[in-house]
C-alpha positions as CSV (number, residue, x, y, z in Angstrom):
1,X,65.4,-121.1,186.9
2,X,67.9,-120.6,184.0
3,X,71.4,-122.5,184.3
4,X,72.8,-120.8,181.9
5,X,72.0,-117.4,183.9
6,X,73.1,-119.2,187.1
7,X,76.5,-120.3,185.0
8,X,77.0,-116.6,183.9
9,X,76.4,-115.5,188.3
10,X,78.7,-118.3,189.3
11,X,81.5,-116.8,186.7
12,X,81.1,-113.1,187.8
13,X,80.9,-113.8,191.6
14,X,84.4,-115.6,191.1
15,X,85.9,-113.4,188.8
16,X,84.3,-110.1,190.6
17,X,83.7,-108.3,187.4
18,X,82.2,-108.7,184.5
19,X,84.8,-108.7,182.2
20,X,86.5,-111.3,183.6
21,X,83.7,-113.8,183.5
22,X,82.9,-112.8,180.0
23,X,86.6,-113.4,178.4
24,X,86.0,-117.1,180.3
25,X,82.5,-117.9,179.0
26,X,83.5,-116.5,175.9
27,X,80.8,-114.3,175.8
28,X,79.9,-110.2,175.1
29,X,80.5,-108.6,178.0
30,X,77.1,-106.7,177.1
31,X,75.4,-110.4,177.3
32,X,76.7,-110.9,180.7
33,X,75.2,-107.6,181.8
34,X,72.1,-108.4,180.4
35,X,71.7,-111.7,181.3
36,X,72.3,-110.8,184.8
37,X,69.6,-108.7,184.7
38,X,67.4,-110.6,183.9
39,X,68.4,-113.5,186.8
40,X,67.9,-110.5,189.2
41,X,64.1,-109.7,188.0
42,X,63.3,-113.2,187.3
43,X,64.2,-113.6,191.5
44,X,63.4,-110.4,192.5
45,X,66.3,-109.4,194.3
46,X,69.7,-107.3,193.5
47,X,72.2,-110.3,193.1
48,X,75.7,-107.2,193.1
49,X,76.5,-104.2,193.9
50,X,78.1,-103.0,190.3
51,X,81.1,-100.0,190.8
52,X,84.0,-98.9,188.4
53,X,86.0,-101.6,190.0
54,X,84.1,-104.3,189.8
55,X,80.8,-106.3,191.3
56,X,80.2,-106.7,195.0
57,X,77.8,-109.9,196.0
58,X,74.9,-108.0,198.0
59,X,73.4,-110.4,201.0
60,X,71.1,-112.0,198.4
61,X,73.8,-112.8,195.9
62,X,76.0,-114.7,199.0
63,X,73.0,-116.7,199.8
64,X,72.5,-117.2,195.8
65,X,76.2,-118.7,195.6
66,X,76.3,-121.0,198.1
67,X,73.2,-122.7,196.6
68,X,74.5,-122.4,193.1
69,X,77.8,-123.8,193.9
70,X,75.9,-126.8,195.7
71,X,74.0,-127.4,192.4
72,X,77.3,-126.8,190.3
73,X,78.6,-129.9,192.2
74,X,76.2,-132.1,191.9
75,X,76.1,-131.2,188.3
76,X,79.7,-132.3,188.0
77,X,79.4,-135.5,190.0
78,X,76.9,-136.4,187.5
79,X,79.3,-135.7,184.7
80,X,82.0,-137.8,186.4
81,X,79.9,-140.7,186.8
82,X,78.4,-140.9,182.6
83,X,82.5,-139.6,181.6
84,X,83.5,-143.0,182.9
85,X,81.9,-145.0,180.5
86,X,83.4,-143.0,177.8
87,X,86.8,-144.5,176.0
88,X,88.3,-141.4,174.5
89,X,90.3,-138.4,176.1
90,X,88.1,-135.2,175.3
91,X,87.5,-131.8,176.8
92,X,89.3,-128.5,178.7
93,X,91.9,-129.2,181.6
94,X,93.2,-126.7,183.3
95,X,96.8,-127.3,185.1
96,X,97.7,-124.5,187.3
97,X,101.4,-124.8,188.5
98,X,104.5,-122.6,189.5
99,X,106.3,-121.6,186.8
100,X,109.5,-123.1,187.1
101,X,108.1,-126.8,187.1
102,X,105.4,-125.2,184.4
103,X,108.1,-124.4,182.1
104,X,110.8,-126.3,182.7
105,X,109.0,-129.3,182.7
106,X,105.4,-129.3,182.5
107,X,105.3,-127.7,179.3
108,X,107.5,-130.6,177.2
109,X,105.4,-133.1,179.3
110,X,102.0,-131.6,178.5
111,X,102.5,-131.2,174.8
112,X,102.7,-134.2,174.0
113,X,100.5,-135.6,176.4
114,X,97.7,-133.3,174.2
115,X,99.4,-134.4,170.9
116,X,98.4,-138.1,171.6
117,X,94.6,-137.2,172.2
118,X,93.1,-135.0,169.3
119,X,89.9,-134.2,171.3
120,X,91.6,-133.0,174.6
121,X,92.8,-129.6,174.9
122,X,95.0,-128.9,178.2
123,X,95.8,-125.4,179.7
124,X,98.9,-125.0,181.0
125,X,99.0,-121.9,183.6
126,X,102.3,-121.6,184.5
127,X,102.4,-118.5,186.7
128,X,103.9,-117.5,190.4
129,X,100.8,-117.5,192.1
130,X,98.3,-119.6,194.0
131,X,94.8,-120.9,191.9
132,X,91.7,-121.8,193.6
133,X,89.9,-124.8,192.6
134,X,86.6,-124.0,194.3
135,X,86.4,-120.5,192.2
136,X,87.4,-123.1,189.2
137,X,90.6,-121.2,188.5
138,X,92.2,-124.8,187.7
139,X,91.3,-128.5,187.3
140,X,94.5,-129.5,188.6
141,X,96.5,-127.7,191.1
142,X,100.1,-128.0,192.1
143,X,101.6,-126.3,194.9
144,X,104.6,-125.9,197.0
145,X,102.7,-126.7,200.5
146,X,99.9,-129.4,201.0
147,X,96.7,-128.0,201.7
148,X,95.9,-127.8,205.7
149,X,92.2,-127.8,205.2
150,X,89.7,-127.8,202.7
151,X,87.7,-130.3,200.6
152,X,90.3,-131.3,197.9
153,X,92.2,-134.6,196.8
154,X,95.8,-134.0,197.6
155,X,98.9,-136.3,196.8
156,X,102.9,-135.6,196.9
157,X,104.8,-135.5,193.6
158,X,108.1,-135.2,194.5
159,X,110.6,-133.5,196.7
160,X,113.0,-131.2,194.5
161,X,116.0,-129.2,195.2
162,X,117.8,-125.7,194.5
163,X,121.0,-124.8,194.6
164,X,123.4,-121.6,193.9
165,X,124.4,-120.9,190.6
166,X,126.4,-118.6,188.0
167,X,127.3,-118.5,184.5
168,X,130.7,-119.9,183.6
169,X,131.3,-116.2,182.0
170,X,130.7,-114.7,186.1
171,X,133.1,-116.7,187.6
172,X,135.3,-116.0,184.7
173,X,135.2,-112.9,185.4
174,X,135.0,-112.4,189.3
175,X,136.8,-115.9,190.1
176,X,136.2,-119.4,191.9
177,X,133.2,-119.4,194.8
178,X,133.5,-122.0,197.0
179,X,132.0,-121.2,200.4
180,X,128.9,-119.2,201.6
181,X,131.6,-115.7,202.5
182,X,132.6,-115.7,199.4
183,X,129.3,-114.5,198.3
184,X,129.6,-111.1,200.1
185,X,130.0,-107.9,197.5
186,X,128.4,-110.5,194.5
187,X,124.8,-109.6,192.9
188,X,122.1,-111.9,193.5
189,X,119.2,-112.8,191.4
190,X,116.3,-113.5,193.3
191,X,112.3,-113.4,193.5
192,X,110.6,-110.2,194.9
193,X,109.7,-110.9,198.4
194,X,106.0,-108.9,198.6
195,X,105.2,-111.0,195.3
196,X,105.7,-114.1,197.1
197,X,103.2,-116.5,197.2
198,X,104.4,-119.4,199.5
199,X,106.1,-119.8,202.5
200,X,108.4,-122.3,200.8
201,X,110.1,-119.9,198.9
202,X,111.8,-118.3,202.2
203,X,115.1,-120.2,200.8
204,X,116.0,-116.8,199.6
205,X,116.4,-115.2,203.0
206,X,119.5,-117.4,203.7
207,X,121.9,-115.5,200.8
208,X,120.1,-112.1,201.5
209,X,121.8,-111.6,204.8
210,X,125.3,-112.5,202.6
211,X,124.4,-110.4,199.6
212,X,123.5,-106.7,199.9
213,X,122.9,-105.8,196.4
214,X,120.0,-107.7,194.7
215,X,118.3,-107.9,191.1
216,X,114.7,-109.2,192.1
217,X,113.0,-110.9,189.0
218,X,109.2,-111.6,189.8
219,X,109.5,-115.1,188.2
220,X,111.5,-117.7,187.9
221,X,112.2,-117.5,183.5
222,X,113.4,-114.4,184.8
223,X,115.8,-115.0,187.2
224,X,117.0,-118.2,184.9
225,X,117.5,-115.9,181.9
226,X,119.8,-113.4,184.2
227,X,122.2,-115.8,185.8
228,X,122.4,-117.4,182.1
229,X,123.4,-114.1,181.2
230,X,126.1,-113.6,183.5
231,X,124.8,-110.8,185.4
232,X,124.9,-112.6,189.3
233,X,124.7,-115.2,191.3
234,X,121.1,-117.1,191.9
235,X,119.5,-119.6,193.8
236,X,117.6,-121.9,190.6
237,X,115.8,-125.2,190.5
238,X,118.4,-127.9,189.7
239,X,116.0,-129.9,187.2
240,X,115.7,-126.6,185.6
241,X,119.6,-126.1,185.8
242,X,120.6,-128.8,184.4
243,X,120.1,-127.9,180.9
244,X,121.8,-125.1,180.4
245,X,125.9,-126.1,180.3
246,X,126.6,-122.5,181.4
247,X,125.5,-122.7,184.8
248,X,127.8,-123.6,187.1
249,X,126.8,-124.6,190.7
250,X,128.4,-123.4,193.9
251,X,128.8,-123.8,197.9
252,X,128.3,-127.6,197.4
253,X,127.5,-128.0,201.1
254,X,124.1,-125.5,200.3
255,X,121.1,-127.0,199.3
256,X,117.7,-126.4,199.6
257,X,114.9,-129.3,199.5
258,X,110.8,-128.5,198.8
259,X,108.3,-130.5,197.7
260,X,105.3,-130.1,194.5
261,X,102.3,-131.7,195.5
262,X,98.7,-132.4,193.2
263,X,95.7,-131.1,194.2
264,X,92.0,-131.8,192.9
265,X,88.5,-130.9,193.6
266,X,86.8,-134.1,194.9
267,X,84.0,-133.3,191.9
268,X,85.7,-133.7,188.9
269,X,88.9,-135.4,190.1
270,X,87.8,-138.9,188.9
271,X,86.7,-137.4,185.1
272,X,88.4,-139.2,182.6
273,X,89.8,-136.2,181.6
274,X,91.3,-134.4,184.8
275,X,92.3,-138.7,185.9
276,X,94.5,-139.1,182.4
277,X,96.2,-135.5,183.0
278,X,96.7,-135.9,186.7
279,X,98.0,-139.5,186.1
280,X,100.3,-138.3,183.3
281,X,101.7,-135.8,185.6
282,X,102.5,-138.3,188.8
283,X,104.3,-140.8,186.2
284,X,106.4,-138.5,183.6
285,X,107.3,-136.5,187.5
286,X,108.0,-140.7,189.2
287,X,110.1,-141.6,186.1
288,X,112.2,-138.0,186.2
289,X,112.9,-137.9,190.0
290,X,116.2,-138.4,189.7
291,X,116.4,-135.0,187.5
292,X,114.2,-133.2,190.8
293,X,117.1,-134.1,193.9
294,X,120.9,-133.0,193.2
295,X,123.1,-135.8,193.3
């Protein structure tokens, strides 16, 4: 059996279309077709079920996955073992993270992580959703819970807070707020609550019962840029916060605390690759904890 055919089925059964799976292998979309095609007559059996929307696995393409995912594995434990006698840094990692600690901090840390090794290339996905690492969405993972189950490496990063915040130019304009009523009648910047991907962001509920009239910003840049602005009052990461001199933060006695934590899949966690990237992460997050908790 082909592996390039069975790479080319793993990609569209995660991706669920085509397309998808093309734009990652880099490939015609046209190829994909064809090359699936061909899997399916070399096996004799239809592998999807292809609509407008997208492909379906059929009952033989479930039973194909499982096996090909088994191989995939074993595949990568391979790789893992003949990476570690290798001395330089090379090859794709792909970091998926929420996008405050993605651009606030992961991006500076990153870069130059990349600019010291020539031969690796690192992709920062810094977006307000969750990745999967057994559909291979992301090499390394970093979430906002830790994992209840699955077959994954998982350690803790850091606890961080968030606090309430407006521009200097707000309060200028709609005076001092010192304590949690003073909030009522204010705008607040916040995240859309059916986008939200973690239970860890309910931190928003506390100031929604206070504040009736809301500007709801899908990500985090967003809701940064708007406070900045002077338009309302937000809840925002204090690592991220404390770079902008604008900001001013409010209701001392409210605080919220959450923690980042790294995930990897147990088959290509120890590549020297996903190791160096993962163990950058822990020690530029270790050395900049006191940046993560509000004094």
């Amino acid at each position: 059996m082909n592996w390039d055919r069975i790479r080319i089925f793993l990609a569209v059964a995660r991706h669920g279309q085509i397309l998808g799976a093309a734009r990652q292998l880099r490939l015609n979309h046209a190829t994909v077709g064809r090359q699936l095609s061909a899997l399916e007559e070399e096996l004799g059996a239809k592998l999807f079920e292809r609509h407008t929307g997208g492909c379906t696995l059929t009952g033989a393409g479930e039973a194909l996955l499982l096996a090909a995912e088994r191989a995939e594995s074993d595949f990568l434990r391979v790789g893992t073992a003949l990476a570690g006698t290798a001395e330089a840094v090379a090859g794709v990692v792909r970091v998926g993270a929420p996008d405050g600690l993605g651009n606030y901090f992961l991006a500076r840390e990153l870069g130059a992580l990349a600019a010291r090794h020539p031969e690796l290339t690192i992709q920062l996905v810094p977006l307000p959703r969750t990745f999967s690492l057994s559909r291979r969405e992301a090499d390394l993972v970093i979430t906002l819970e830790r994992p209840k189950q699955g077959r994954l490496v998982v350690r803790k990063l850091t606890d961080y807070t968030l606090s309430v915040y407006a521009a200097a130019s707000y309060l200028d304009r709609h005076g001092p707020i010192r304590r949690q009523e003073d909030l009522a009648g204010h705008l607040f910047v916040t995240h859309v609550e059916e986008l939200a991907y973690s239970r860890a962001l309910d931190y928003a509920a506390t100031l929604g019962r206070i504040m009736r009239r809301h500007f709801e910003c899908g990500s985090v840049v967003g809701q940064m840029e708007a406070v900045r602005a002077g338009h309302g009052i937000g809840i925002l990461h204090d690592y991220a916060a404390i770079g902008f001199p604008e900001l001013r933060r409010l209701v001392p006695d409210l605080r919220f605390t959450r923690s980042y934590w790294l995930i990897a899949h147990p088959d290509t966690h120890k590549t020297r690759r996903v190791s160096e990237v993962a163990r950058h992460i822990g020690e530029r997050l270790g050395a900049a904890r006191g940046r993560f908790i509000a004094p």
